[in-house]
C-alpha positions as CSV (number, residue, x, y, z in Angstrom):
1,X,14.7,-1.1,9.5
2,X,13.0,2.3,9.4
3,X,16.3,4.2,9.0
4,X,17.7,1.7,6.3
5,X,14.4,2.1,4.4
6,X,14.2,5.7,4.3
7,X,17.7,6.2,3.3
8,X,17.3,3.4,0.7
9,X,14.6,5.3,-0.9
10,X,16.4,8.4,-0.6
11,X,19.8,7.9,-1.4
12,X,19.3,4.0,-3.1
13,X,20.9,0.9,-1.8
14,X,24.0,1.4,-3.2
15,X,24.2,5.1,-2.5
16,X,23.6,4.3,1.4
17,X,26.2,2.9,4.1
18,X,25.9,0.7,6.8
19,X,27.5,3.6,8.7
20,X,24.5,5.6,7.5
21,X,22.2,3.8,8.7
22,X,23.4,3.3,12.1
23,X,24.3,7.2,12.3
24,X,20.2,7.5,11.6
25,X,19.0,5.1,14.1
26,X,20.8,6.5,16.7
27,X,23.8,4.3,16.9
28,X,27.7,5.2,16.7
29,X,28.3,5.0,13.0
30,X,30.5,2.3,12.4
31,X,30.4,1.4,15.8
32,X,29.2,-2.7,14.4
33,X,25.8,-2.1,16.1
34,X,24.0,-2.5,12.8
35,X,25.9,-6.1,12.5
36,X,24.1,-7.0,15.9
37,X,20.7,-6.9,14.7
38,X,21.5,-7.9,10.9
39,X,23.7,-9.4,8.8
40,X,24.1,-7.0,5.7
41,X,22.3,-4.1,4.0
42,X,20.4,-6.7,2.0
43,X,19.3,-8.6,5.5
44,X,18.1,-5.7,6.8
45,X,16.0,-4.7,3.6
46,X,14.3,-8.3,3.2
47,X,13.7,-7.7,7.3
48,X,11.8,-4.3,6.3
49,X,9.9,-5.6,3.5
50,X,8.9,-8.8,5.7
51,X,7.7,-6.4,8.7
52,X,5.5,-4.3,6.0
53,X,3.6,-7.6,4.7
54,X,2.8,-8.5,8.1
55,X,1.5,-5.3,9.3
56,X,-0.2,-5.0,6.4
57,X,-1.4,-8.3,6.2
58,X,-2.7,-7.8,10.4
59,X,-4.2,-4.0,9.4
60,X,-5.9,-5.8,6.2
61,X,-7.4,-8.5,8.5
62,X,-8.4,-6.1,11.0
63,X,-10.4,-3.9,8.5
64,X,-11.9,-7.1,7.3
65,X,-12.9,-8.5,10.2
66,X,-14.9,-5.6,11.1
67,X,-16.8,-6.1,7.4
68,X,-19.7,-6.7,6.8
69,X,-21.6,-3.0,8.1
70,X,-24.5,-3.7,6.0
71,X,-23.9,-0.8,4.0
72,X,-22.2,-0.4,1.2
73,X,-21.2,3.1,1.1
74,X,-19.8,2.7,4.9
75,X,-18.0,-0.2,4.1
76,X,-16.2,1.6,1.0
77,X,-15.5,4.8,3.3
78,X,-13.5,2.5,5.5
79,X,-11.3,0.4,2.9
80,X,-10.4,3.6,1.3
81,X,-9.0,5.4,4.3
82,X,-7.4,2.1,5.6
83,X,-5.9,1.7,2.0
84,X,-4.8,5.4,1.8
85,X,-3.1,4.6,4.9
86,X,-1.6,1.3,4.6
87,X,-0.2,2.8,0.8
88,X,1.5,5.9,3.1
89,X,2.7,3.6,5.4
90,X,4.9,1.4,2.6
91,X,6.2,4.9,0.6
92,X,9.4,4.1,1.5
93,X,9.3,0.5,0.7
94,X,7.8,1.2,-2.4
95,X,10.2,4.1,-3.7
96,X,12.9,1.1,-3.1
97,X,11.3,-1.3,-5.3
98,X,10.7,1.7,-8.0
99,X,14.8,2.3,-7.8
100,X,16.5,-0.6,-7.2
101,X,13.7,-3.5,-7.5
102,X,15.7,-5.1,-10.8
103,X,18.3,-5.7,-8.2
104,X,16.4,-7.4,-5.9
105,X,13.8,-9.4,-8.0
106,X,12.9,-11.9,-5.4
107,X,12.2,-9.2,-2.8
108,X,10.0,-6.7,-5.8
109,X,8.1,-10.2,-6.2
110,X,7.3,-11.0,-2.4
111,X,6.2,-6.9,-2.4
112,X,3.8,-7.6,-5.3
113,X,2.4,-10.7,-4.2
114,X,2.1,-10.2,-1.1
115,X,1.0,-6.4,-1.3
116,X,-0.4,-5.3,-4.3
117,X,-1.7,-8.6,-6.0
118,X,-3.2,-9.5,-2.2
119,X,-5.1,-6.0,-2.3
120,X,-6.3,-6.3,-5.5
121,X,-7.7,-9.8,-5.0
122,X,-9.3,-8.6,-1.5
123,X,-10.8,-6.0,-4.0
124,X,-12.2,-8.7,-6.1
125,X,-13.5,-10.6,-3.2
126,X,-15.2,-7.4,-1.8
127,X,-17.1,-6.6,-5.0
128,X,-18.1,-10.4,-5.6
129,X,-19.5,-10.3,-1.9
130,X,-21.7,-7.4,-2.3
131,X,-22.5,-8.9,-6.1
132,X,-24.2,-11.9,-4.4
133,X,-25.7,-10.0,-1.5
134,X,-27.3,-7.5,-4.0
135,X,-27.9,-9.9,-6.3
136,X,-26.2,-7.4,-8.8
137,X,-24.1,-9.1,-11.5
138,X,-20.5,-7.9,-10.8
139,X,-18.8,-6.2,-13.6
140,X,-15.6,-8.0,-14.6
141,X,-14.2,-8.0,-10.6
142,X,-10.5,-7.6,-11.7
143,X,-10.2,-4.9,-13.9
144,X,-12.8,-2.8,-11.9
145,X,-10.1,-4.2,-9.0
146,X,-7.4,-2.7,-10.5
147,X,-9.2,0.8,-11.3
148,X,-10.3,1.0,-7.3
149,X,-6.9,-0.1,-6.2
150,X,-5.1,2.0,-8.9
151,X,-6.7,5.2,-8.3
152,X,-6.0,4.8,-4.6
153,X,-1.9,4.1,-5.3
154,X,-2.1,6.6,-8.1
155,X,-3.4,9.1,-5.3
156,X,-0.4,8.1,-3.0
157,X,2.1,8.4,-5.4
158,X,1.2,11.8,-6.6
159,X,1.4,13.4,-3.2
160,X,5.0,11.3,-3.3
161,X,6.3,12.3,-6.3
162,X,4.8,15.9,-7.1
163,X,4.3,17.0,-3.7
164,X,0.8,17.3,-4.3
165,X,-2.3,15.7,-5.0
166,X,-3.9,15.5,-8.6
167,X,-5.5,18.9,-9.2
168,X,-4.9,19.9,-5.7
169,X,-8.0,17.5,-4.6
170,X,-7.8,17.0,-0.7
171,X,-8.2,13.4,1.2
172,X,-11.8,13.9,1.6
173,X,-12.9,14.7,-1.7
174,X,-10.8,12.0,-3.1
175,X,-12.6,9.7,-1.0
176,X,-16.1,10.5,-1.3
177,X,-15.3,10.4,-5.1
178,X,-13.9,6.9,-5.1
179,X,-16.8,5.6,-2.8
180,X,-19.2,7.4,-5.5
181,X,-17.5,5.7,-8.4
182,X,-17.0,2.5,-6.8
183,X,-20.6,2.1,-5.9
184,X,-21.7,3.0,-9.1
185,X,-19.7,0.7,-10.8
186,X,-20.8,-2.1,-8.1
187,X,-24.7,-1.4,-8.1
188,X,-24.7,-0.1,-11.8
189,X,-26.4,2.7,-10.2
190,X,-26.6,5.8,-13.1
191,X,-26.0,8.2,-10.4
192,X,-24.4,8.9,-7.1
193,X,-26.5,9.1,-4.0
């Protein structure tokens, strides 16, 4: 699944072979080893977007399950790394859905469901938590969802497609910016602490 992925993103799905991607994985290309395991290119592409929802469903879980720490700057440290992460972890996936998503609608829709719509609505549920536990009225919880989560892919995607990050700002800066922002936006605090 790895090798199909990375040469889907690379080279597109129609640009890549199924003797490609057994000559990546280690098998003898067009040696029917690919046919073992799946039953086409498109088989083996709804089996790589299935195994990145569930890892990134079980990493998601995992992260929350460790929530609450009682403090909100801590608890925005973590989500940001662990979304940094989990967004590095699906480049692939998601440069196939950029290039040939139109071709396979169902499988761009399971990816946004089940990816982006499901971290932006764990974002809403994390600023409507600390919003009652603060007794802080939340600022509209979806858009201020899809600035947190869309600075974080925006971050991603730079690196990806530029090579670089915006303005050359390392991981750590970007994160101790986005916990400052986000916990002024959530506490409607004037300044960053």
């Amino acid at each position: 699944m790895r090798s199909a992925l990375k040469l889907f993103a690379d080279k597109g799905f129609a640009g890549t072979t199924v003797g490609d991607i057994e000559g990546d994985a280690g098998l003898a290309a067009r040696g029917g080893g690919f046919y073992r395991h799946f039953p086409s290119k498109e088989g083996v592409l709804a089996a790589a977007v299935d195994n990145h929802i569930r890892e990134t469903e079980q990493g998601q879980a995992a992260v929350l399950g460790l929530l609450p720490l009682g403090d909100l700057r801590s608890e925005l440290t973590l989500v940001c790394r662990w979304l940094l992460g989990a967004i590095e972890q699906q480049r692939d996936l998601f440069r196939v859905v950029e290039r040939d998503g139109d071709r396979f609608p169902e499988l761009r829709d399971r990816c946004r469901v089940h990816l982006i719509d499901a971290a932006h609505l764990a974002a809403v549920e994390f600023t409507t938590r600390w919003a009652a536990e603060t007794s802080h009225p939340s600022r509209d919880p979806q858009a201020s969802a899809a600035i947190m989560i869309g600075a974080v892919f925006n971050y991603c995607h730079c690196r990806w497609t530029y090579g670089q990050s915006p303005l050359g700002v390392d991981e750590d800066r970007f994160i101790g910016s986005w916990v400052d922002y986000c916990y002024d936006l959530m506490t409607g605090s004037a300044g960053s602490a």
